[in-house]
N, C-alpha and C positions, 0 to 999 in steps of 0.2 A: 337756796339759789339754784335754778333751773342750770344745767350742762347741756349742749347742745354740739352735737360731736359726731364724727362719723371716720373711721380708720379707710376711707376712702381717699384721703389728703396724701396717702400714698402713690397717689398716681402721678405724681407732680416731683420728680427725681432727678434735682439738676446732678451733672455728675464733676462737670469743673466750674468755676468762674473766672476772671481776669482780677488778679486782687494785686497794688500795687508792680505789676508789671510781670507778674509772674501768673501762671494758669495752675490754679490750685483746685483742692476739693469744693464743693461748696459749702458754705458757714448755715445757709438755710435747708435745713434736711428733714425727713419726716421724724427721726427720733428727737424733734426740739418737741414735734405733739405727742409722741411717745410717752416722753418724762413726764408732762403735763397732764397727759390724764390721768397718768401710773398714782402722781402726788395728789392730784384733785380728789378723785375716787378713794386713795387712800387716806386722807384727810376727813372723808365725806363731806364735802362742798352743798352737794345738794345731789338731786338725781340727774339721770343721764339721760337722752333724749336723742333719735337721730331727727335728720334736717324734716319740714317737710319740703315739696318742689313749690318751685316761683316759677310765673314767667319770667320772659328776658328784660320787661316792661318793668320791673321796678329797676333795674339797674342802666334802662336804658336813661334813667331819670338824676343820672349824675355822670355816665358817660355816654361819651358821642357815638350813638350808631354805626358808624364809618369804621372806627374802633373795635367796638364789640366785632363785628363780621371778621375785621383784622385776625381778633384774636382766635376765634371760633373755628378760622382757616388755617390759620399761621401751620399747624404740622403738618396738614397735608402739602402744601404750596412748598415747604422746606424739603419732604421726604420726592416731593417730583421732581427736584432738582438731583437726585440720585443722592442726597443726604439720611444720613443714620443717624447722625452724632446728633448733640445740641444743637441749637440755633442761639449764634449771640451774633448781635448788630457790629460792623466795620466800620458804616459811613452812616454821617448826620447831619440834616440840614441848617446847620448854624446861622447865623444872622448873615444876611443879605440873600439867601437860598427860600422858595419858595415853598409855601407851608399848605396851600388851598387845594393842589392839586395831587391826588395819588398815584406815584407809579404806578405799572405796570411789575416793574420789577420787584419779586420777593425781596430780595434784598435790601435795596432802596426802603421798601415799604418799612421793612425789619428795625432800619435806620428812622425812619419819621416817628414813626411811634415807641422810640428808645432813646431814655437819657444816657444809657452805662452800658456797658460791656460787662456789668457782672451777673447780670439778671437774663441765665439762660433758659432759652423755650423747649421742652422736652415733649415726649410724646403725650406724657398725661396733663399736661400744664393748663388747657383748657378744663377741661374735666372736675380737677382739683378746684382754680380760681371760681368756677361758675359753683360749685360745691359750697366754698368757702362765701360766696355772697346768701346761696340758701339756709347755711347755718344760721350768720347773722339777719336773714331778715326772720327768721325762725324766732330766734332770741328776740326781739325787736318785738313780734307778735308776739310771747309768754309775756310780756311786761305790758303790750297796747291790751292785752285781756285783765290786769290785775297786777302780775308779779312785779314784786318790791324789787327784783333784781334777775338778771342771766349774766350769764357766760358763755359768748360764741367763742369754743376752741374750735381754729380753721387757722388752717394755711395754705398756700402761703400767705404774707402780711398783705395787708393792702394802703399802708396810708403815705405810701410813695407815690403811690397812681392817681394819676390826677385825670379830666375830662377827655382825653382821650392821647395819653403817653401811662410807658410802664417805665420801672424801675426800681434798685432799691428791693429785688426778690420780688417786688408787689404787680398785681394785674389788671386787682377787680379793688377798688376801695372799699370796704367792706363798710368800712364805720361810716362811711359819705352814703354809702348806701341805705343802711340800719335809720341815720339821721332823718335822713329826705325821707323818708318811709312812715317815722314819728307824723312829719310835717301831714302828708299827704293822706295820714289816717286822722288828721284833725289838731295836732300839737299847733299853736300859734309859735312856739321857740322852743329852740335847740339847743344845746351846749354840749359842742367836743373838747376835753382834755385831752391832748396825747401827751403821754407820760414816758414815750421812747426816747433812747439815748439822741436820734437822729430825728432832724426836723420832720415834721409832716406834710413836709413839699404838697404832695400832691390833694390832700385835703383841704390847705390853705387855699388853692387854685381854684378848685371846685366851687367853695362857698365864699371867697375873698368880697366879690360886691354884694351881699347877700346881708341884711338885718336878720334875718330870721334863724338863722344859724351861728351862735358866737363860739368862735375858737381860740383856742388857748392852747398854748406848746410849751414845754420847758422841754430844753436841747442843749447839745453840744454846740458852741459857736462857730457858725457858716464860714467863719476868716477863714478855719482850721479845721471843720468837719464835714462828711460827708450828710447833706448832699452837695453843701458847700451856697450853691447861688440863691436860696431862698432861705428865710429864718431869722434878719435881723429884726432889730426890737425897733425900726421905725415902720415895720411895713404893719400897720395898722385898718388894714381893710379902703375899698374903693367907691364911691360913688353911696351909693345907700347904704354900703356895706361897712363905710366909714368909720371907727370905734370898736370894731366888730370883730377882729384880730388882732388879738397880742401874744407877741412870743417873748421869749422869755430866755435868751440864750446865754449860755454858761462856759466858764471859760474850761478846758480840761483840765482835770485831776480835781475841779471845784468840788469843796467840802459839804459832807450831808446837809449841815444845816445851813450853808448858802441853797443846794437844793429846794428846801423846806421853806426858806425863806420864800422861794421863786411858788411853790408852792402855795404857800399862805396867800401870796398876791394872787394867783389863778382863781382861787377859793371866791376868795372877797368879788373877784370879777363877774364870779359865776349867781354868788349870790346875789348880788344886786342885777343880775339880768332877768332872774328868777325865771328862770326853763322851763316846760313843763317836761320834760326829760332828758336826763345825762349820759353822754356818750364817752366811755374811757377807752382811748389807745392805750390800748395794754402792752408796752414794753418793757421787758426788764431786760434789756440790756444798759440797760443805769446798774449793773450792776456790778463790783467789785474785779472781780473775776474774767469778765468778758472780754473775748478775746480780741474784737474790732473797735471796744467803746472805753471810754475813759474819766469813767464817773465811780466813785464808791460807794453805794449802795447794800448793806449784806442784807441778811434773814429779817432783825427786826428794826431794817429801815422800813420795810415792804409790807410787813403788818402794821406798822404807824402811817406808811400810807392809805391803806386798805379803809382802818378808820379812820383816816381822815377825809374820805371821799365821803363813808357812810355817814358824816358829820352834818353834812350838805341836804340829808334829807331828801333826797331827791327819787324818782324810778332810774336805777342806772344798767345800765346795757355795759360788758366788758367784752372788749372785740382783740382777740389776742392781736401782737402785732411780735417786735422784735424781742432779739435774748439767743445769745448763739455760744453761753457757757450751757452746753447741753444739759449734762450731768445736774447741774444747781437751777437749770430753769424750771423745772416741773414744781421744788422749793420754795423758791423765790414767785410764781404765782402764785402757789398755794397759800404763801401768804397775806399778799395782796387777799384775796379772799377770806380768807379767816380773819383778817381786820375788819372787813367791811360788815363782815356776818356776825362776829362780836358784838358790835358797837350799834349796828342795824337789828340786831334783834331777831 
């Protein structure tokens, strides 16, 4: 299995977020890629690879232009304002506020294209997320040439970020990217699993009226999780896109093999859509330990998923996303991969 990696995800250093009411460290830091490739590498997953460069053009192809520039500006427009520190949004244009026209004002702007106050904008933050889109469509290219499988390790996550809002750590959708990328090299159909503890908000948005793309999420229940307003089990996709999204939402502290159940049904959906390549959000924050999520997951839950994705047969892309038990996340993917690589052969 192809690694796809670059210790440049470094550049991207929130230093606090806004976490229940309180301004704490941040949970997304660069030792979560640290662990991960410490465990990869020392496991021997496959070899290591850095990114090559993309233009802006493949990821203009799931986010809005208007956006990208946002983002591409966001430090400097923040540091003009005589700021050093982070950038996290105050105000947000909620329902009855107007969505079509962009301030002028950084802050405002900061606010339109922000659902949270935990997902702070640092000096490298650009750098990193546009980084993290070259990894995966890296990965995405090792499989459009042959490979049976990659792994884009990059951060931050991307499958909170939807067509032109961040959130959730995330900037650049990574996996929305890698997918459309499949499409646009010739694939008639897609399939994303996210397998993070937290819905994949902004991947559903992206592809929701969309046949060509089917998504699948097994999550924490929206009643009671972050990100809370997207993820129940009737939002089933729109217009063409109809049938096309199912989530799969779990209530907390739900038991492995309710997981697995949820599971098995994702499987069955994917197989009968029969893809011509599979996209896994890679979260292990399902896991036991985790200090934001509340799913039990350990070591050889994570190998029994691994193969059971490799089950599927399929060319599959692994696009890291959440997992914020630092220490056991570099573990707990490695597993995931050493399932897949078993049983894949």
């Amino acid at each position: 299995m192809d690694i796809i990696y670059s210790p440049d995800h470094h550049a991207h250093r929130g230093e606090f977020e806004f976490y229940r009411g309180e301004l704490v460290p941040c949970f997304e830091k660069p030792e979560r890629a640290d662990f991960i490739f410490k465990a990869v590498t020392g496991h021997q997953i496959g070899p290591v690879s850095a990114p090559d460069s993309f233009p802006l053009a493949p990821i203009e192809r799931v986010h809005a232009p208007r956006y990208l520039r946002f983002l591409e500006r966001a430090w400097d427009s923040w540091t003009a304002l005589g700021n050093t520190h982070d950038a996290i949004p105050a105000v947000w244009p909620i329902r009855g506020f107007r969505h079509d026209v962009e301030p002028d004002n950084f802050i405002a702007q900061l606010g339109m294209y922000s659902f949270d106050s935990g997902t702070p904008f640092t000096s490298g933050t650009w750098r990193a997320a546009r980084l993290g889109a070259d990894i995966a469509l890296t990965a995405q290219r090792r499989i459009a040439q042959g490979a049976r499988a990659a792994f884009a390790l990059s951060r931050p996550p991307g499958h909170h970020a939807g067509p032109d809002f961040l959130g959730g750590y995330c900037f650049i959708n990574n996996a929305a990217v890698a997918a459309q990328a499949f499409l646009d090299g010739g694939a008639s159909r897609v399939a994303i699993l996210d397998v993070d503890y937290h819905h994949g908000n902004g991947t559903q948005s992206i592809f929701y009226d969309r046949a060509d793309v089917l998504f699948q999420s097994i999550h924490g229940d929206p009643k009671t999780e972050y990100p809370f307003y997207l993820g129940h089990a009737d939002e089933t996709g729109a217009g063409p896109g109809l049938g096309f999204n199912q989530n799969y939402p779990l209530a907390a502290g739900s038991s492995n093999e309710q997981w697995f159940v949820a599971l098995d049904s994702a499987c069955k959906r994917i197989r009968d859509y029969a893809p011509d390549a599979l996209v896994i959000s890679l979260g292990v924050d399902t896991y036991v330990g985790d200090p934001i999520s509340k799913f039990r997951l350990d070591a050889p839950e994570y190998l029994r998923l691994g193969g059971q994705l490799a089950g599927l047969g399929l060319p599959t892309l692994f696009v890291m996303e959440g997992g914020y038990a630092v220490e056991e996340i570099g573990v707990n993917v490695a597993q995931v991969l050493r399932g897949f690589r078993d049983v894949a052969g």
